[in-house]
C-alpha positions as CSV (number, residue, x, y, z in Angstrom):
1,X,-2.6,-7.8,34.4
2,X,-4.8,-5.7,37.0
3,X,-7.6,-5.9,34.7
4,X,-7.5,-9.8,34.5
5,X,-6.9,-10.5,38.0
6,X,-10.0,-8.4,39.0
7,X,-12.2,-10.1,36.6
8,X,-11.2,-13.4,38.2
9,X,-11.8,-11.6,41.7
10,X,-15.4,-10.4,40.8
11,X,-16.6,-14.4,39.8
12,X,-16.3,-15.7,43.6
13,X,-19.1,-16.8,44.8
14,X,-20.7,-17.9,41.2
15,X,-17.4,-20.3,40.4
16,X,-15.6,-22.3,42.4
17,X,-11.5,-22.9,41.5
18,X,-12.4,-25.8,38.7
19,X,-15.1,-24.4,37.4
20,X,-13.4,-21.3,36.3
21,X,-10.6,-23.1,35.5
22,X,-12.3,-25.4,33.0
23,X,-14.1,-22.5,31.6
24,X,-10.7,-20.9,30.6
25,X,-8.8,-24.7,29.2
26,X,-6.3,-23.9,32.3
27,X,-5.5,-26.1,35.4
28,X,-6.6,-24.6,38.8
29,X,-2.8,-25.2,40.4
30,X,-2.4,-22.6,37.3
31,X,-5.2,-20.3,38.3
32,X,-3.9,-20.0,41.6
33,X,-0.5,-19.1,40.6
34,X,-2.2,-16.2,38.8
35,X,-4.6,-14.9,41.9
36,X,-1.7,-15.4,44.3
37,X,0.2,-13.6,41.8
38,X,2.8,-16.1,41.4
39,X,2.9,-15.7,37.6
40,X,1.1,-13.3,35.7
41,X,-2.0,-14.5,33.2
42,X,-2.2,-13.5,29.5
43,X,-3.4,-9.8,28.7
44,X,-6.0,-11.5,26.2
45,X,-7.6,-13.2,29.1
46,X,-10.1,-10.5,30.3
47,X,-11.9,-11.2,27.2
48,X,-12.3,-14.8,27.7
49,X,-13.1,-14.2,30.8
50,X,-15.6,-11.4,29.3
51,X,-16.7,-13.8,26.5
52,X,-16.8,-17.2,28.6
53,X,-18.0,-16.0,32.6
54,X,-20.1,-12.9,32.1
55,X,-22.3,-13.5,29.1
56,X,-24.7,-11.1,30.9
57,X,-22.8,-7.9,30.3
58,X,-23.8,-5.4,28.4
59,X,-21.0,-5.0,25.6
60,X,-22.8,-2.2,23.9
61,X,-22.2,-0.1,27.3
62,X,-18.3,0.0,25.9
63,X,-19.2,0.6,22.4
64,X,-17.4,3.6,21.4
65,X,-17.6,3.5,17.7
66,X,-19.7,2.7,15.0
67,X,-19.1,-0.9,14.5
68,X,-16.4,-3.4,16.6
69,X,-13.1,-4.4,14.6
70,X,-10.7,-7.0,15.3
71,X,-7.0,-6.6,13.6
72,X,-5.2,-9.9,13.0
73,X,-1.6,-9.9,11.8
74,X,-1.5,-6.6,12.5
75,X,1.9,-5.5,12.0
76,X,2.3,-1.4,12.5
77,X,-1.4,-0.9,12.1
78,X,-2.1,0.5,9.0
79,X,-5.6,-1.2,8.3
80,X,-6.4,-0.6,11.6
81,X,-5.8,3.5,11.3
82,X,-7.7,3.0,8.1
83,X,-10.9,1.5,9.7
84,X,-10.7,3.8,12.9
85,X,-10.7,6.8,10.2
86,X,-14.4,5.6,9.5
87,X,-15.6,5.2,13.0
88,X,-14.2,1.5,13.7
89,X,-12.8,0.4,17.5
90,X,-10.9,-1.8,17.9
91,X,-11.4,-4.3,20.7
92,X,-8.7,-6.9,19.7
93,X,-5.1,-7.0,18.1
94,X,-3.0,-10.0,17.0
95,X,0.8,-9.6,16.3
96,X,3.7,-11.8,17.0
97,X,6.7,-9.6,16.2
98,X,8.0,-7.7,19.2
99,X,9.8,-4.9,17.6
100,X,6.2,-4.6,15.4
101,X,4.5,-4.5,18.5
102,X,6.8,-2.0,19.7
103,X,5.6,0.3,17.1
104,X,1.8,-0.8,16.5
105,X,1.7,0.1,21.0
106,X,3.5,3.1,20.6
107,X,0.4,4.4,18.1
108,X,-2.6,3.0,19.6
109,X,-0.9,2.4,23.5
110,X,-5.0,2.0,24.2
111,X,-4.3,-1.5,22.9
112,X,-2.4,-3.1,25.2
113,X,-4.4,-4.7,27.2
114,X,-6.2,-6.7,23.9
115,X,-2.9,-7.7,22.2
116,X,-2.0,-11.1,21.4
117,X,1.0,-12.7,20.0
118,X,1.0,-15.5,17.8
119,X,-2.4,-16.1,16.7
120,X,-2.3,-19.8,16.2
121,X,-2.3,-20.2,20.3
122,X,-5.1,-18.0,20.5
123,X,-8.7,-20.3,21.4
124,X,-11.0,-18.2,18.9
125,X,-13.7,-18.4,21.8
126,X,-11.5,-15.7,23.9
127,X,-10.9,-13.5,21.1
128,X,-14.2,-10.6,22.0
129,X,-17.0,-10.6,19.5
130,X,-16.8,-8.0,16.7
131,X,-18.5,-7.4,13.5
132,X,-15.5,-6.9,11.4
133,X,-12.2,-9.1,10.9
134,X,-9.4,-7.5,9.5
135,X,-6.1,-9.6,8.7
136,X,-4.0,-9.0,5.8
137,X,-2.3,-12.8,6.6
138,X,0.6,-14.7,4.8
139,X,0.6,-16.3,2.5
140,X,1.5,-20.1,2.4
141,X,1.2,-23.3,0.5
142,X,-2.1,-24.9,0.6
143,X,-2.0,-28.8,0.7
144,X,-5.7,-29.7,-1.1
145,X,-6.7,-33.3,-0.6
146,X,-10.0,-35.1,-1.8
147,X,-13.1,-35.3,0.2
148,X,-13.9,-38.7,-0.7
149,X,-10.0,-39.7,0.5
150,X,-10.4,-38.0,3.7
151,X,-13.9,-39.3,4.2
152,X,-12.2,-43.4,4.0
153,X,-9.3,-42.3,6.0
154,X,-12.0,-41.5,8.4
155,X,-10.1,-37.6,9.1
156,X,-12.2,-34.6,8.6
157,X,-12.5,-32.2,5.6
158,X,-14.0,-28.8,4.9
159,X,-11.1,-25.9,5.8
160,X,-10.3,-27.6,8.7
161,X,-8.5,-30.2,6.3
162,X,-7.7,-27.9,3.6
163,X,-6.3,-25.0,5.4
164,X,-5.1,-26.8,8.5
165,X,-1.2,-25.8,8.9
166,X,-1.9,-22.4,7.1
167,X,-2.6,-19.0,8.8
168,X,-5.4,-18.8,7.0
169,X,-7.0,-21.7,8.8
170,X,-6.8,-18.9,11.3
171,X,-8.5,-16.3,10.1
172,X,-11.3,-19.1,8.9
173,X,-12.1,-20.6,12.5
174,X,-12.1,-16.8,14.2
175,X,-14.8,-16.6,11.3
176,X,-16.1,-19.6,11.8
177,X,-16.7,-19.0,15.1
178,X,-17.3,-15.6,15.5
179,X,-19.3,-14.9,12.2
180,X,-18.2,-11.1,12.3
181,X,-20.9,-9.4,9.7
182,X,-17.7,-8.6,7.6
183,X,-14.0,-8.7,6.9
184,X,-11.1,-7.6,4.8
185,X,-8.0,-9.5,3.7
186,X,-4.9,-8.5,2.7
187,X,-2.4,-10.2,0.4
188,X,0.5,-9.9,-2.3
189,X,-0.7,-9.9,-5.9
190,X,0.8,-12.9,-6.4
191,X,-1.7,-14.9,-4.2
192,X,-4.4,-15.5,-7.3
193,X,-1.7,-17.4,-9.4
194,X,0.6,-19.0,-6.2
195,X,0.4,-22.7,-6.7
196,X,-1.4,-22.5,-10.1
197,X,-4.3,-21.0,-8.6
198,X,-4.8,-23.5,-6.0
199,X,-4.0,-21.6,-3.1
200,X,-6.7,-18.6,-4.0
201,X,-9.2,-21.5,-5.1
202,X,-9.1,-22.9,-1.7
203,X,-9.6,-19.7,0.0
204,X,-12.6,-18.6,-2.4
205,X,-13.9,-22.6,-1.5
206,X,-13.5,-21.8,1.9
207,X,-14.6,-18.3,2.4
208,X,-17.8,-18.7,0.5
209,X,-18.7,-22.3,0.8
210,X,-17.9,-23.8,4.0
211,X,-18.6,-20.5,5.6
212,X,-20.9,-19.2,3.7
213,X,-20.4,-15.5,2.7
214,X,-20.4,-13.4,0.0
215,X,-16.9,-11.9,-1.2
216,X,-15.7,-9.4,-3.5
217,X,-11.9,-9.3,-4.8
218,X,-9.8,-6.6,-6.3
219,X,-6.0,-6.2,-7.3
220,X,-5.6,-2.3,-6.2
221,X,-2.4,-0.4,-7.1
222,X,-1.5,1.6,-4.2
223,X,-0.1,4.1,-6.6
224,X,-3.2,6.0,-7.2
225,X,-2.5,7.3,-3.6
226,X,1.3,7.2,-3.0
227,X,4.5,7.1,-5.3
228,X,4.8,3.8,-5.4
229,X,3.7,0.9,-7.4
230,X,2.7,-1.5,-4.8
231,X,-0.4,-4.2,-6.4
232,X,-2.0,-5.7,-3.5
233,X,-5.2,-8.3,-3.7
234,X,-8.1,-6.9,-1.7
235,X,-10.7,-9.4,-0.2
236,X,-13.4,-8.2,1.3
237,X,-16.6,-10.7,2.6
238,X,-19.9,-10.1,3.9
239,X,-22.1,-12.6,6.2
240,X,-24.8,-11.6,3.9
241,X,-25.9,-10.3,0.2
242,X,-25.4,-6.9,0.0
243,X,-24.8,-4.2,-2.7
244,X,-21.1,-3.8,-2.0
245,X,-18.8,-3.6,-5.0
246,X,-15.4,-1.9,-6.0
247,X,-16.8,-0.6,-8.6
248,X,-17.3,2.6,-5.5
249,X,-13.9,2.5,-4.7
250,X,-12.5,6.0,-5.6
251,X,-8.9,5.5,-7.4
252,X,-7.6,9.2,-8.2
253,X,-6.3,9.4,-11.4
254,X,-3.9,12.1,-10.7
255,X,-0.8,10.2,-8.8
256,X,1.6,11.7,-6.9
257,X,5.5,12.2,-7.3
258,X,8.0,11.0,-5.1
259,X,8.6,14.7,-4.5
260,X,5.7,14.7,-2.1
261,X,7.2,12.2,0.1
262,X,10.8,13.0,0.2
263,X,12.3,15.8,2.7
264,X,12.4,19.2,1.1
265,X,15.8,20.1,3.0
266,X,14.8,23.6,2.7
267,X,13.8,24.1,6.2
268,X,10.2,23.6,5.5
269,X,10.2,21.5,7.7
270,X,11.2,21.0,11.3
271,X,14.3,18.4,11.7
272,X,13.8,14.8,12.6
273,X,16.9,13.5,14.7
274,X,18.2,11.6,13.6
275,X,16.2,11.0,9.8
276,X,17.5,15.0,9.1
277,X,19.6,18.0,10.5
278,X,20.7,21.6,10.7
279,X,18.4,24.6,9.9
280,X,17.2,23.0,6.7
281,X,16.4,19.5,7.5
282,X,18.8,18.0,5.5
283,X,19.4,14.0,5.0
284,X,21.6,12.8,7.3
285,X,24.4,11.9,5.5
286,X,24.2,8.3,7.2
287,X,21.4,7.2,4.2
288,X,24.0,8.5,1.2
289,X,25.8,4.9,0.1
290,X,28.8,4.5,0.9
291,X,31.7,4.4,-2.3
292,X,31.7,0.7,-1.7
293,X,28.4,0.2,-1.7
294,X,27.4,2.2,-4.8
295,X,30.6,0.4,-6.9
296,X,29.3,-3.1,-6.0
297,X,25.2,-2.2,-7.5
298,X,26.8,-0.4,-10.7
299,X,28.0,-3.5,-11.0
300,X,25.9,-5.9,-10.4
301,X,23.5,-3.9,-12.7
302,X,25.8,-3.5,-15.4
303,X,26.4,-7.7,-14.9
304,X,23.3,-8.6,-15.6
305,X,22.5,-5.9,-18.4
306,X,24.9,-7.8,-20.4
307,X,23.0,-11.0,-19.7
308,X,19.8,-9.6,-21.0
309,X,18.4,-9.7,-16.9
310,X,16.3,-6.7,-16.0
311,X,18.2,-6.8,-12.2
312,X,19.7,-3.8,-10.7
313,X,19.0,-0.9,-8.6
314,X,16.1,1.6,-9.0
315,X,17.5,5.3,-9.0
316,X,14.4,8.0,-8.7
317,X,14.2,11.2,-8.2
318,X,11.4,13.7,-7.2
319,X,9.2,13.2,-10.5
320,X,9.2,9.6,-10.1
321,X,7.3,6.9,-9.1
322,X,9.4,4.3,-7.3
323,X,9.2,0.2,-7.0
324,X,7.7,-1.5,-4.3
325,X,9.1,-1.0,-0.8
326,X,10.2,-4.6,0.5
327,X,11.0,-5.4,3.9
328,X,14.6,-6.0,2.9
329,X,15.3,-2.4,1.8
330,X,17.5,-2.3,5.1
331,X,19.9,-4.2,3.1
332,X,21.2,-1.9,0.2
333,X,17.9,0.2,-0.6
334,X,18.8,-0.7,-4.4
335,X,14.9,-0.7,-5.3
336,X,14.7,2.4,-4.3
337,X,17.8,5.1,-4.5
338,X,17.1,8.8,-4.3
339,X,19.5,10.4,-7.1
340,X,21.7,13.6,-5.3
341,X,22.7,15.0,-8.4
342,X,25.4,13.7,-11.1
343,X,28.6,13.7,-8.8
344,X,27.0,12.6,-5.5
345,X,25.8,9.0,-4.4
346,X,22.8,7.8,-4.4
347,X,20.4,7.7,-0.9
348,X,18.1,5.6,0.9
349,X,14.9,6.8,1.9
350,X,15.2,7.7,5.4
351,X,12.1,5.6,8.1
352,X,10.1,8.8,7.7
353,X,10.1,8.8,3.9
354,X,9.2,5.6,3.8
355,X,6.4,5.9,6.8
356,X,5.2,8.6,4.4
357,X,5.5,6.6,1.5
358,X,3.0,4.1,3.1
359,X,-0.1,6.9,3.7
360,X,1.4,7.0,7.2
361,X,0.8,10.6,8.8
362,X,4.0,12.8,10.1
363,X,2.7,12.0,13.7
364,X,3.3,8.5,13.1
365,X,5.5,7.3,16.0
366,X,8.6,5.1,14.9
367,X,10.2,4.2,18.2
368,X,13.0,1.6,16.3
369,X,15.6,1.2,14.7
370,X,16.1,2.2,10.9
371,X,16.3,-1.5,10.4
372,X,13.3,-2.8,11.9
373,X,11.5,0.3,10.4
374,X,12.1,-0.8,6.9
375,X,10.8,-4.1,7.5
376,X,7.9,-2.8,9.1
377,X,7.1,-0.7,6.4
378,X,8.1,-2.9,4.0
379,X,5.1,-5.3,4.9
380,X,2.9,-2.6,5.8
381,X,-0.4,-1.4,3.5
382,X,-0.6,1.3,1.5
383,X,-2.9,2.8,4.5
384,X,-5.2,5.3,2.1
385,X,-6.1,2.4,0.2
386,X,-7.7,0.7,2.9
387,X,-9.3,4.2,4.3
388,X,-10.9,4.1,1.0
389,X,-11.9,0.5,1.1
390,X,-13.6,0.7,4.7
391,X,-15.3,4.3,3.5
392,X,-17.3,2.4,1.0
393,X,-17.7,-1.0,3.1
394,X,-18.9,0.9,6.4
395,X,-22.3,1.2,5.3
396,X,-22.5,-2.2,4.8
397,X,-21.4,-3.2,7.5
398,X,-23.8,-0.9,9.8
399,X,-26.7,-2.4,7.7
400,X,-26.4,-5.4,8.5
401,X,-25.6,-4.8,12.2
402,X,-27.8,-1.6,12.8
403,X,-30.0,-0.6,10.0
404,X,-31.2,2.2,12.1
405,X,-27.3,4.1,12.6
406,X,-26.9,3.3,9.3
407,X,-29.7,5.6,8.2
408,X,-29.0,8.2,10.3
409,X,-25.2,8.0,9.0
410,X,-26.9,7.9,5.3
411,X,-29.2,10.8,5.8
412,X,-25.6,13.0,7.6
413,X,-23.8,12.1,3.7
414,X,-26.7,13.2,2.0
């Protein structure tokens, strides 16, 4: 809040109380409260204040990477670790879950100062200019109405109309607004055919004609990276033509087994309370199913083998490759059971497993509980897919923002 309140401090004398508090859509009984320290302003503030009040700073003086990001819908940060990997800063975060806030600050703790909640209260003029947008957003109906309809109804039309009440009328007006030289978004697989198409047309309409740039999309399989199948849409947009294509994306055709995810329990490793114990790292005995547990999937499986149904649990084992990780594996973990042997039950991954089973490194902090950490890692990215992505996208990106790094940076590959 310091940081905030001392912006505000260094204006007097070029604002007076309504001035500033019309530049920031406040009420000066409100800004007072905040200098007299009666309630404390939003965090994201200093870069209104930054954006809106001192257009004469030098923003390149803070410029510590090679090109400015912003990470919307951020969850634990996996596209964010992927883009830093590459020379990316971050100067701006957006994500509304606490406990995935909890974990996202406990990685990057340099962030709190520039991280928002819920995106939709966000004015996109205080969010700091950047020349890439990352968001891998939800995905939600799209309502598509005619032009001509809106046009006699006298209401407007463009994304505004078509995208209004989605979170992806978010990330357009940040773009919109910002015009950030790139971006990269994030979806299920399912996104191209929800709502018969319509959903992805929109999107396409939007991101290439009403704002005007130049996109690329690919369904990747995180699998060429981790042991898991996990088919996510990839689209990434650039302000203008360049030679990007995915074609450059490197997918290793050798892909990993589970057995390079899961805990050896040989004491190779040093124990995680409370994930492993003892000498040898072993599973806690907390993720084995319980008797009850393991009874009810049989089950359940065996009820709907008899139906013809392809439902029931997934049981692996080191040379596999599993399912998806979903955020409701906290529930039973039937998508993904680690086999024990033929007289033992079945396990659940344990939150480090499943960190690993993401691309997360070991020194990945998970400061939550197992159930929250399966959530968040359920909804995370595969993060080496996106490390892969930005490597090919960054010198595109410094093109078209600094043709002379992106030289230099050219000439250092070659």
């Amino acid at each position: 809040m310091e940081d905030v309140r001392t912006l505000l401090a260094s204006l007097r004398g070029r604002y007076n109380q309504r001035e500033l508090a019309a530049a920031l859509d406040v009420t000066p009984r409100t800004l007072r409260r905040w200098q007299v320290r009666e309630t404390d302003p939003p965090p994201y503030l200093a870069d209104a204040i930054r954006q809106r009040l001192l257009p004469l700073t030098d923003s390149a003086a803070s410029k510590s990477g090679d090109f400015r990001f912003i990470d919307l819908f951020a969850g634990i940060g996996g596209i964010r670790m992927a883009f830093a990997a590459h020379g990316g800063q971050c100067v701006f975060t957006s994500e509304w879950n606490p406990w995935a806030q909890k974990t996202y600050l406990a990685n990057f703790p340099e962030s709190a100062h520039a991280l928002a909640g819920d995106i939709t209260k966000i004015d996109e003029r205080d969010i700091p200019d950047h020349d890439v947008l990352l968001a891998g957003f939800p995905c939600q109906p799209f309502s598509i109405a005619g032009v001509s309809k809106k046009n006699a109804l006298g209401r407007a039309h463009g994304f505004a109309d078509q995208t209004q009440g989605t979170l992806f009328f978010d990330v357009a007006r940040i773009i919109a607004a910002k015009r950030p030289a790139a971006f990269l978004l994030e979806n299920v697989k399912n996104l191209v055919s929800h709502d018969k198409g319509n959903t992805f047309r929109v999107i396409r309409k939007v991101l290439e004609e009403e704002l005007g740039y130049h996109i690329a999309c690919k369904v990747i399989d995180g699998a060429h990276f981790v042991p898991q199948h996990r088919e996510r849409i990839l689209i990434v947009g650039f302000r203008e033509r360049t030679d990007f294509s995915f074609d450059d994306v490197i997918l290793p055709t050798d892909k990993p087994k589970l057995s390079s995810i899961l805990h050896p329990q040989d004491g190779a490793e040093t124990a995680e309370s409370h994930y492993t114990k003892g000498p040898k790292a072993t599973v806690d005995a907390r993720y084995t199913l319980t008797p009850k547990l393991w009874a009810y999937l049989q089950a359940y499986a065996a009820k709907h083998r008899a139906a013809g149904n392809g439902f029931g649990f997934g049981l692996v084992d080191g040379d596999s490759v599993a399912r998806t990780l979903s955020a409701r594996y906290y529930k039973d973990g039937s998508e993904i059971l680690i086999a024990q042997g033929p007289r033992k039950r079945p396990r659940r991954l344990t939150p480090r497993e499943c960190a690993r089973l993401m691309g997360f490194p070991d020194d990945f902090v998970i400061p939550v509980s197992d159930t929250q950490a399966y959530k968040q890692f359920g909804n995370s990215v595969v993060m080496p897919v996106m490390r892969e992505v930005a490597r090919v996208m960054k010198p595109r990106i410094l093109e078209l923002i600094d043709p002379g790094l992106a030289r230099q940076k050219s000439l250092l590959v070659a």
